[in-house]
C-alpha positions, 0 to 999 in steps of 0.5 A: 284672817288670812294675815294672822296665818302663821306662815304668812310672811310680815308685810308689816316689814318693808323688805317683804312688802316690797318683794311680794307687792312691788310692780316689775322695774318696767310697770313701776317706771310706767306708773311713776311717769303718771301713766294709769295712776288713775284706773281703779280708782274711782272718778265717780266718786271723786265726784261725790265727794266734793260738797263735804269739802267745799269750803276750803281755809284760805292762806292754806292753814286754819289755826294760828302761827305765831313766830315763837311756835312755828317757822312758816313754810307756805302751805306748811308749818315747822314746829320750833323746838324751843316751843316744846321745852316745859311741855310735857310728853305730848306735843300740844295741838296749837304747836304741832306740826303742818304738811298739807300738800294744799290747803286745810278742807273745812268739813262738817262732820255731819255730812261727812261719810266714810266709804269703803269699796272695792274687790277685796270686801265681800259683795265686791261693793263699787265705787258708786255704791259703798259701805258707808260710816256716819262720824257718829257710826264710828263713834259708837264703835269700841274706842281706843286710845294710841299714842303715837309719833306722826312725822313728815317723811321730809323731816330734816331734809333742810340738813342735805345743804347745810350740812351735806352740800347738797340741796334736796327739793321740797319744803327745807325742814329742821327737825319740826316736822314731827309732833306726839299726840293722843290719838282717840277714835277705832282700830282701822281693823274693826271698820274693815271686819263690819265692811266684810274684808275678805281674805283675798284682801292685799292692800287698801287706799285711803284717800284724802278729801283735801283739793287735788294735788297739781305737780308741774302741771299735771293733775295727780288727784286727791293725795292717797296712798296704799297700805298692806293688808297687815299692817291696816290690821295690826295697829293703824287707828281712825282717830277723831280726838286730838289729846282729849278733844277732837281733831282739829282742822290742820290734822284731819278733822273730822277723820284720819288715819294715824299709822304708827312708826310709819312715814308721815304721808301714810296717816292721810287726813280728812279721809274720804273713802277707802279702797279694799282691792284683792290686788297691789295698788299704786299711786303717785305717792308709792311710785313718784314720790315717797321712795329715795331717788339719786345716784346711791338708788336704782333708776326706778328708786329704793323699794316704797318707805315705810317706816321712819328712822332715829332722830334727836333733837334739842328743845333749844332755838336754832341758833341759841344764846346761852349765858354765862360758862358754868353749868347747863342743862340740855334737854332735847328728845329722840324718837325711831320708827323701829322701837324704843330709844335705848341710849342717847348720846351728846357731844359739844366738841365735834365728836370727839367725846361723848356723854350719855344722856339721862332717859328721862321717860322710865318705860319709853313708849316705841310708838312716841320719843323718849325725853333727856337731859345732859349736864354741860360745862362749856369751859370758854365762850364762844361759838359750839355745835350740839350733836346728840345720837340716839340708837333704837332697840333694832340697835339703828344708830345715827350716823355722821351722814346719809346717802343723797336722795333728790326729794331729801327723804329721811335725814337721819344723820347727827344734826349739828345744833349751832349755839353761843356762849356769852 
């Protein structure tokens, strides 16, 4: 494959894609106000694609929401931390996490396709006449297991006003936008090889079989995104099983990609169809949305994101009650799109004394969270904010702020936990 030569550059890494793959300031800022989002991008099969999806849920999400596990947001739905203590490693299906961008499609698997098309597969296939995978096709492919973190790109975007002053626009998540699961299904890579990639291939782009997505109006059409060739060929999985049993609904049944260490809105759910193109592609959500916008960014905005960045987070209630002065043990978990967490830090005074916290998880996993514990002996009662700060083995850390971003991408800074002492 062209992507295993020796001298070919990481596209995998997002300084490089975006130099090598980027548009001109000048067709990105054309892109971005929504002109030519559409070209190439296969209205005819857009069409043929609504009878797998025409039952759609009502009120936007399928599966229960019960106020101790899940902090409503419309369409969405932030896991609560507290719902996570005791829970093992994984975070169990019925608490994770909801991003829909509108609402959880009911899609039969048995009727459902997947259809790969485009000028980077051999034959050069159109949209009207794909290679197309059964669910039962992928079934009888060679499995695998990942495990692996999927986390909203706007996770913590809620701590730009509370903590920074300045309100970001989007869904005001905590840090519940993030959960671990076992993914089961096969490698992105075979299902490219068996459609007959080519070694002209540069990107391809998944797109989703939920309802069109309307911003202030206008169209922008089923949620999709493009991947480098590299990265779709290096660790990216087409998962249909959730921890043991198939996906269910609210994550993308009865197929998804799972992207590790990248930004959420990579790992498209319910997927339809795949485009293989023999040159860059572009959607609203490279373009419009998922790069930093604001005064610290060009006017044509950071280069596409890519991977997530280091949080931590305490598996205790915003908010908390904890009784009595003596001693304490605080749990929590932290995670990074660059690696492993190598260290992770408390404070209960502000900062001004740290405490290394205990790694429980002896061999952590860099695609998932380490979990840890910290004693505490708070010496009166009353009113303290928890901090905790983790560093990666890329030696990233969190810092006490971020630059603003307008869509309140990638709050990384040390989130500070309120809590009381009774």
């Amino acid at each position: 494959m062209r992507t295993g030569d020796r001298d070919e550059p990481d596209l995998t890494h997002e300084a490089t894609y975006e130099r090598l793959r980027s548009p001109s300031r000048r067709e990105l800022l054309r892109l971005s106000a929504g002109a030519g989002l559409s070209a190439g991008l296969g209205g005819g099969l857009l069409a043929g694609l609504g009878p797998a999806a025409a039952a759609a849920a009502d009120g936007g999400i399928v599966k229960p929401l019960p106020p101790e596990l899940f902090i409503p947001h419309g369409t969405n739905a932030e896991m609560r931390w507290e719902a996570m203590r005791r829970q093992g490693y994984l975070t169990p299906a019925d608490r994770f996490f909801v991003r829909n961008h509108t609402a959880t499609p009911l899609i039969d698997a048995r009727t459902w396709r997947l259809k790969l098309w485009g000028a980077g597969l051999r034959g050069r296939p159109a949209e009207d006449r794909p290679v197309e995978f059964t669910y039962e096709d992928l079934r009888a492919l060679p499995a695998e297991t990942l495990t692996s973190a999927v986390e909203c790109t706007g996770n913590g975007r809620g701590f730009f006003a509370s903590q920074q002053g300045q309100a970001a626009s989007g869904t005001p998540w905590k840090l519940g936008a993030v959960g671990v699961a076992r993914w089961h299904g096969v490698r992105l890579s075979t299902v490219l090889r068996r459609a007959g990639l080519t070694r002209e291939a540069v990107d391809i782009m998944p797109r989703g079989l939920d309802a069109d997505f309307v911003d202030n109006g206008e169209n922008l059409g089923r949620v999709r995104r493009p991947l480098p060739i590299a990265k779709a060929m290096d660790d990216v999985l087409l998962a249909y099983g959730m921890n043991g049993a198939p996906l269910p609904p609210d994550h993308g049944h009865p197929v998804r990609l799972v992207v590790p260490s990248w930004v959420g809105i990579a790992s498209i759910k319910w997927l339809g169809d795949i485009q293989v193109a023999d040159e860059p592609l572009h959607s609203p959500w490279n373009t419009r949305f998922y790069r930093l916008f604001g005064p610290d960014y060009p006017p044509e905005g950071s280069a596409p994101l890519t991977r997530m960045n280091v949080k931590s987070a305490f598996e205790l209630p915003w908010d908390a009650t904890l009784r009595g002065t003596g001693r304490h043990v605080l749990h929590g978990r932290s995670w990074s799109g660059g690696g492993r967490i190598r260290q992770v830090e408390v404070s209960a005074d502000g900062g001004a004394r740290w405490h290394t916290a205990r790694i429980r998880d002896r061999d952590p996993n860099p695609r998932g969270w380490v979990r840890w514990d910290v004693p505490w002996h708070p010496r009166t009662t009353g009113r303290y904010e928890l901090l905790a700060r983790a560093t990666d083995e890329t030696g990233a850390a969190q810092p006490a702020t971020v630059p603003f971003n307008r869509l309140g991408y990638l709050f990384g800074a040390v989130v500070r936990h309120p809590v009381t002492v009774i």
